[in-house]
C-alpha positions in Angstrom: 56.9 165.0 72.3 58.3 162.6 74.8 59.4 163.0 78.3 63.3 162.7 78.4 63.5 160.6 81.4 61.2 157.9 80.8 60.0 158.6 77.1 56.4 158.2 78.1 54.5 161.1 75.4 53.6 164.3 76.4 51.1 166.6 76.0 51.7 170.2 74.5 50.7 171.7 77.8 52.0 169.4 80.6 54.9 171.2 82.1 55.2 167.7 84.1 55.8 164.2 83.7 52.6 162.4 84.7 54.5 158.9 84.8 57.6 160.2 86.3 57.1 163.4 87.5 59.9 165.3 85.6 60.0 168.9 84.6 59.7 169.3 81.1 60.0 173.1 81.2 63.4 173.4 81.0 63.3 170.4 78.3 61.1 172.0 76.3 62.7 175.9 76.1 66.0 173.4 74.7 64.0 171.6 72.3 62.7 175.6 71.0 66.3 176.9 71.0 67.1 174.0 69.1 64.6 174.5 66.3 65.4 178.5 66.4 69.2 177.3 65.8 68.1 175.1 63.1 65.8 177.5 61.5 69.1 179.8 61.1 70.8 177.5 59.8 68.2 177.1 57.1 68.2 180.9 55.9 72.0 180.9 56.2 72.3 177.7 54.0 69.7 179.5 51.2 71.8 182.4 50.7 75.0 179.7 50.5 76.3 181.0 53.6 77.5 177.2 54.2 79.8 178.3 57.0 77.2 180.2 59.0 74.8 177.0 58.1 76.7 174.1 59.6 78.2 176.4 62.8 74.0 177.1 63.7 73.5 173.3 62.7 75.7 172.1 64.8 74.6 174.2 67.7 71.7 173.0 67.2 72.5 169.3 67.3 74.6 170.4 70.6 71.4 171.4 71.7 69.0 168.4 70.4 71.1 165.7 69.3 67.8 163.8 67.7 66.8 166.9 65.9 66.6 165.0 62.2 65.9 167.6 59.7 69.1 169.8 61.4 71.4 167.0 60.9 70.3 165.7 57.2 70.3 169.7 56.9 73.8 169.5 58.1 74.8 166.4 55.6 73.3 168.8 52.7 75.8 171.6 54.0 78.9 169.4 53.9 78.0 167.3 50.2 77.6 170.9 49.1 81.2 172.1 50.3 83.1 168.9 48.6 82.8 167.0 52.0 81.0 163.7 51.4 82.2 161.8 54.2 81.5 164.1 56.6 77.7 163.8 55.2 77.4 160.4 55.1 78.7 160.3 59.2 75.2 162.5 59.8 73.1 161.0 57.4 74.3 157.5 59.1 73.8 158.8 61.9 70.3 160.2 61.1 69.0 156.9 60.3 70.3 155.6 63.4 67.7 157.7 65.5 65.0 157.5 63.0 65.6 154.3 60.2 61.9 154.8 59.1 60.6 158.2 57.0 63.5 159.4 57.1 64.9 161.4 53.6 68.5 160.6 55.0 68.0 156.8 53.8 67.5 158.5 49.8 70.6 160.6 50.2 72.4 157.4 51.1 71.0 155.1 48.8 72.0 158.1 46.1 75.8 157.8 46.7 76.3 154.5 48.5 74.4 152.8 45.1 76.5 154.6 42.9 79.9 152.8 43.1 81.5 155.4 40.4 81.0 158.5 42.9 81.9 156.1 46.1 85.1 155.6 44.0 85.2 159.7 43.2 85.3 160.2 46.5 87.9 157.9 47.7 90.0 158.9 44.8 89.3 162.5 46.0 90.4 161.8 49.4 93.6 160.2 48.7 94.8 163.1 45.8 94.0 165.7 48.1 96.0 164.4 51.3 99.2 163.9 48.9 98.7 167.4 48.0 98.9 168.5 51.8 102.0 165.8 51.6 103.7 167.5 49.2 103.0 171.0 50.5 104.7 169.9 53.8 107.8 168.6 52.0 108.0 172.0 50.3 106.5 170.6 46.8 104.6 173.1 45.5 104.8 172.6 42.2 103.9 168.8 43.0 100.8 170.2 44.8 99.5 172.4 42.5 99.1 170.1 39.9 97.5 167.3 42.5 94.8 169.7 43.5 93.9 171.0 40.0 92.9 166.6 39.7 91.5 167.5 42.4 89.3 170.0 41.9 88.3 168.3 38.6 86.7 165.6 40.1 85.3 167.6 42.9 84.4 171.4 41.9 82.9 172.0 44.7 85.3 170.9 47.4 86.1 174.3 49.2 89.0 173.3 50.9 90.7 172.6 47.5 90.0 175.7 46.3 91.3 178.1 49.4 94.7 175.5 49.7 95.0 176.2 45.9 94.8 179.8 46.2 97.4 179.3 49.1 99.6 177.9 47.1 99.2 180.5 44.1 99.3 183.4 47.0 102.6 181.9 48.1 103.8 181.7 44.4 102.8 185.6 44.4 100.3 184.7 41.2 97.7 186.9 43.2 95.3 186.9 39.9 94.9 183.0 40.0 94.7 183.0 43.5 91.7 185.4 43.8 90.1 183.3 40.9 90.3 180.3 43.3 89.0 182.2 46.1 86.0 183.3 44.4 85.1 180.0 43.0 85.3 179.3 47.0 82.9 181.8 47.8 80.3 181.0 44.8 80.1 178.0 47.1 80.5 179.5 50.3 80.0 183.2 50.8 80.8 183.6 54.1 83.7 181.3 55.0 85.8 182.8 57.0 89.3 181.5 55.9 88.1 182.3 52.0 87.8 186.3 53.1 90.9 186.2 55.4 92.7 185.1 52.0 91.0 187.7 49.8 92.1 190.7 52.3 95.0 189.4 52.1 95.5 189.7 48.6 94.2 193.0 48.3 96.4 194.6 51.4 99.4 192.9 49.1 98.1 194.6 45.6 97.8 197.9 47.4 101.3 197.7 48.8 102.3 197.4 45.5 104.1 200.1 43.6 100.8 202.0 41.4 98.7 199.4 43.5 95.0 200.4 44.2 95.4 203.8 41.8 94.2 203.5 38.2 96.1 205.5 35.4 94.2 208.8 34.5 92.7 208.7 31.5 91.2 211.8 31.5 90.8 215.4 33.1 87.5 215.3 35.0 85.2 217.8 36.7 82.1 218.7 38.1 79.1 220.4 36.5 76.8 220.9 38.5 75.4 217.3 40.0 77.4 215.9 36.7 80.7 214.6 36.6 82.5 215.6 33.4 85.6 213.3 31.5 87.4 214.8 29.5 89.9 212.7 27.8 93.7 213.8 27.5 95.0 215.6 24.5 93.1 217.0 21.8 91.8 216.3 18.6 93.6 216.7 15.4 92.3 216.6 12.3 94.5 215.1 10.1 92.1 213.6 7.3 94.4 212.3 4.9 96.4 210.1 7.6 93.5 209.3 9.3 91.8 208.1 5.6 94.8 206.1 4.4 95.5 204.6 8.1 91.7 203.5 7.8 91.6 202.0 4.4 95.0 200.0 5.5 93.3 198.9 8.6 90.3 197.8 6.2 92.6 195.6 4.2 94.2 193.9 7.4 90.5 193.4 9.1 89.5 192.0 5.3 92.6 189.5 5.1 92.0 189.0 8.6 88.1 187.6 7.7 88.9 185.9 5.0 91.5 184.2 6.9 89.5 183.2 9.7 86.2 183.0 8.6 86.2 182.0 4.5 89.6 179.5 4.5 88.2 177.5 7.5 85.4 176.7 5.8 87.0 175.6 2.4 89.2 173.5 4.8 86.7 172.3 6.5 85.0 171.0 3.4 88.0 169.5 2.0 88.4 167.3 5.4 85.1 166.5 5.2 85.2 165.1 1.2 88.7 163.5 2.3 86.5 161.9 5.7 83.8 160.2 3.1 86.3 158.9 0.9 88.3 157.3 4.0 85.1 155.8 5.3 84.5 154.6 1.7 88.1 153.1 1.6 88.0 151.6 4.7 84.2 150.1 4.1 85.5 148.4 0.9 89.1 147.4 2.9 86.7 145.7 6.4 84.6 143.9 3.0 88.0 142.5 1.6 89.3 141.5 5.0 85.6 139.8 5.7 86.4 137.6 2.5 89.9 136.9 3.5 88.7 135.9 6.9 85.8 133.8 5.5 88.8 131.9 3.2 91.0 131.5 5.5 88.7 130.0 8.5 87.7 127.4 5.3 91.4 126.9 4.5 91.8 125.8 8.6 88.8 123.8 8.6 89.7 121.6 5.2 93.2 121.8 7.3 91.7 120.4 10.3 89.6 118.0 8.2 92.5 116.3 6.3 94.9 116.3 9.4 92.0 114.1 11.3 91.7 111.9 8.2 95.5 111.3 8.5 95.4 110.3 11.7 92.6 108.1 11.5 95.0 106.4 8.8 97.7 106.1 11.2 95.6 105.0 14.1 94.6 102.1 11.8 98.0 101.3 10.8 99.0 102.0 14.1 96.4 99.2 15.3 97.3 96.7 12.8 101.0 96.9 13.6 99.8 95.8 17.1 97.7 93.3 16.4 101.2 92.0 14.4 103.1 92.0 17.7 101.1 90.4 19.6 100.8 87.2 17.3 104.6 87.5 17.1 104.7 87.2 20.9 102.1 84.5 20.6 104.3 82.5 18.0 107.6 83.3 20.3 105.7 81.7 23.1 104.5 78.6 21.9 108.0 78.3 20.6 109.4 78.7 23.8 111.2 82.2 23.7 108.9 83.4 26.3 111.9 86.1 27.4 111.6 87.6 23.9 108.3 87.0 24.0 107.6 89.7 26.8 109.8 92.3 25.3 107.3 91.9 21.9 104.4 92.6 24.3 106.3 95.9 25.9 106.0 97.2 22.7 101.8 97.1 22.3 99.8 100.0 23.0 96.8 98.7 24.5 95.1 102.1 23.6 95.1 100.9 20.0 93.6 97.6 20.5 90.0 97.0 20.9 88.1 95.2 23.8 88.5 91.5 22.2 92.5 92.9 21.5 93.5 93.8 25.1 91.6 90.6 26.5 93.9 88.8 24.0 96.7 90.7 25.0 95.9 90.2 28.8 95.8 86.6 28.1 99.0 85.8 26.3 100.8 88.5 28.8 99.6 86.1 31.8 100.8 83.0 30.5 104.3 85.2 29.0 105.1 86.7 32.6 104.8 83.3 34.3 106.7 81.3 32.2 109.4 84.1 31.0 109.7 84.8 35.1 111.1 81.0 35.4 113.5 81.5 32.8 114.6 84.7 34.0 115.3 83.4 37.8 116.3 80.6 36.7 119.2 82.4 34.5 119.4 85.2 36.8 120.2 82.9 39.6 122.6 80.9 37.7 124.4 83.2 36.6 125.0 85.0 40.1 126.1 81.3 41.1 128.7 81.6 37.9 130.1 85.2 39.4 128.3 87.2 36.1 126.9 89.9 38.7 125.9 92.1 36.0 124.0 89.1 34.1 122.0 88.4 37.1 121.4 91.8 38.2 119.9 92.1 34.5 117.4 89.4 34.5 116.5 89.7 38.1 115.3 93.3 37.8 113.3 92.2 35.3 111.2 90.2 37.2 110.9 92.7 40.4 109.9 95.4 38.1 106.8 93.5 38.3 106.7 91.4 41.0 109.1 91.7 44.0 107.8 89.1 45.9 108.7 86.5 43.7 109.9 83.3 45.2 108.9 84.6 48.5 112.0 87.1 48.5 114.6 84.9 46.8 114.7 87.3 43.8 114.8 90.5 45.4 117.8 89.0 48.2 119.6 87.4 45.3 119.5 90.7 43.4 120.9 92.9 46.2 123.6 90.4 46.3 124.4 90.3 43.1 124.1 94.5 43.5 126.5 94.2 46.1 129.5 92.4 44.4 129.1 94.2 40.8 130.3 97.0 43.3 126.8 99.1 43.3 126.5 99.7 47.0 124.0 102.3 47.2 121.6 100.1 45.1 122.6 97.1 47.0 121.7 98.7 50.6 118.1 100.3 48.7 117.5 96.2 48.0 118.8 94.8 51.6 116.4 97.5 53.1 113.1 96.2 50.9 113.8 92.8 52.0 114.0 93.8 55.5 110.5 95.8 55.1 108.5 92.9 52.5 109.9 90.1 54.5 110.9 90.6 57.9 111.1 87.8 60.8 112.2 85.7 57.1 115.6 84.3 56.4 116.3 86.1 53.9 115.8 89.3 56.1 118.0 88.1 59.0 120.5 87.8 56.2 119.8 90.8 54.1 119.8 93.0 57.9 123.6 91.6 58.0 124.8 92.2 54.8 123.7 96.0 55.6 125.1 96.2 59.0 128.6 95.1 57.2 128.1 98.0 54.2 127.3 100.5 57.1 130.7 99.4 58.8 132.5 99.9 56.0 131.3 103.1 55.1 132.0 104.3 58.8 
């Protein structure tokens, strides 16, 4: 025991604080009432009396806040009612004031490891609030079948059962409703709302016409301490009836046997010949389908095979018929046709050609572009000079699709001009712009900047 104002530890006879001086009289007669309410709790909880339990519990955690075994007591009393959050808050809690030795940290690791009952729970939570939904919007039927989900994934949640029983009480189907209540109290003996509910019931049956008064069966009295039945009527002997009546009720009870007890077996055996022979079947069907698969995946790989052989085939012809173009553009070159030289070379896939084939093909399309970009300005520019806008526009573009600082801008100026008159403005005023931006403070610039502010005007 510690002292509770300066947690220095106490002897079991000091009635004083030796380090502070505080009487622990008082402190101690709690800490007993405490225990005493905890201890009650205890016998309450062992006869399932799990109302009684958690209200001594949590007196005595009123009285004793640290008193561990009443609150992991109390956690018990709740996971046993169907209330698992509630336990885990005092088992949380319990481990808070003492993390070490404590058996709270099991009963957590139990259901916070376990992410199938942590999902049971939530589950539980949220089906049994949209049953309290639908009872407030006047749903019953809606509720019913919500708490019988429920209940299935948590028997022993007592609030399901007394709602439940609310709801069959309301629907005046008494018998369910007092099946409900006593799964309640199989859980909870005591609790209070469960035995409001069955009083309930019973005041209702007695008000009932006939209600709380059984038929009489018989004419009964006393002999001596005995009590004597007599039943009503008397006996008749009527043998022959009675023989016939037996013998026909013999026959029914017979057919009745046979029918239930002799024809479900023969049925039974039938189904279970007609069972072997469908497993048979479908072994012999799953050893087919085997083969077929085994065929088929060899049908896809000789498929797969003869396809890649193809195109290996075509990659080689493929490569040949490059190799062809590019000493084509080589012959059109040295003959001069450098123009038709270049368009050869468009037409290689360097992808197809190996490393000596693209190093030839780099080569000739070096000594192609230079000399086939002379002939193109020098036709491009001549024929702009000759008013054949569309000539020049053609050959022009060829060049700045590669290089658009050819001639140090003449190209690219004598293109947007030649843009310009074939009447294509908005291509014209895209080319004055990049000659403003590749070569400003240049001639060519000043002039291409004036040409735009004159489009500008005219659009305005």
């Amino acid at each position: 025991m510690r002292c509770f104002m300066c947690n220095e530890p106490l002897e079991e006879e000091d009635a004083v604080c030796m380090n502070c001086g505080a009487d622990q009289r008082l402190y101690r007669r709690i800490l007993r009432l405490s225990n005493s309410y905890y201890n009650a709790g205890l016998a309450k909880a062992r006869v399932r009396d799990m109302t009684g339990a958690a209200s001594c519990l949590l007196q005595s955690l009123k009285l004793n806040k640290r008193n561990i075994q009443a609150r992991n007591l109390l956690g018990l009393v709740y996971y046993e009612t169907g209330e698992t959050v509630q336990a885990l808050c005092e088992w949380v809690i319990s481990t808070n004031y003492q993390p070490k030795k404590n058996i709270a940290n099991a009963y957590l690791n139990e259901v916070q490891t376990n992410n199938t009952k942590l999902d049971l729970v939530d589950q539980t939570i949220k089906k049994f609030n949209q049953a309290l939904l639908y009872c407030r919007q006047g749903s019953e039927d809606l509720a019913v079948i919500q708490l019988k989900k429920v209940l299935s994934m948590s028997p022993k949640l007592v609030k399901g059962h007394q709602l439940l029983a609310l709801l069959y009480m309301k629907g005046e189907e008494y018998g369910k409703a007092k099946k409900e209540l006593r799964r309640a109290q199989m859980i909870d003996t005591n609790n209070t709302l469960t035995l409001n509910y069955m009083k309930e019931i019973i005041s209702v049956e007695k008000m009932r016409p006939g209600g709380g008064k059984r038929g009489s069966d018989g004419i009964s009295y006393q002999s001596g301490n005995e009590l004597i039945i007599q039943p009503n009527g008397s006996y008749r002997d009527n043998s022959p009836l009675y023989t016939v009546l037996n013998i026909f009720i013999g026959l029914v009870v017979g057919v009745a046997l046979m029918w239930f007890l002799v024809l479900p077996a023969r049925t039974q055996a039938i189904k279970s010949e007609l069972n072997d022979t469908t497993v048979e079947l479908g072994d012999q069907i799953a050893a087919r389908t085997a083969t077929i698969d085994t065929l088929e995946q060899q049908v896809e790989s000789l498929q797969a095979q003869l396809e890649e052989a193809q195109q290996s085939t075509e990659d080689q012809e493929s490569g040949v018929q490059m190799y062809d173009l590019l000493l084509q553009a080589q012959e059109q070159s040295g003959q001069g046709d450098n123009v038709q030289a270049r368009e050869t070379l468009s037409q290689v896939n360097q992808t197809l050609l190996s490393d000596r084939g693209r190093a030839l093909y780099n080569e000739i399309a070096a000594a192609v572009n230079e000399e086939a970009f002379q002939e193109l300005f020098r036709t491009g520019t001549a024929a702009f000079d000759d008013g054949d806008y569309e000539t020049a526009v053609s050959d022009l573009s060829q060049i700045l699709e590669v290089d658009e600082s050819y001639e140090d801008g003449e190209a690219l100026y004598t293109y947007a001009r030649a843009l310009q008159e074939s009447g294509d403005t908005d291509a014209a005023v895209q080319a004055y712009e990049r000659v403003t931006e590749l070569f400003a403070g240049s001639g060519y610039a000043t002039e291409a900047q004036r040409y735009l502010d004159d489009l500008q005007q005219e659009t305005e």
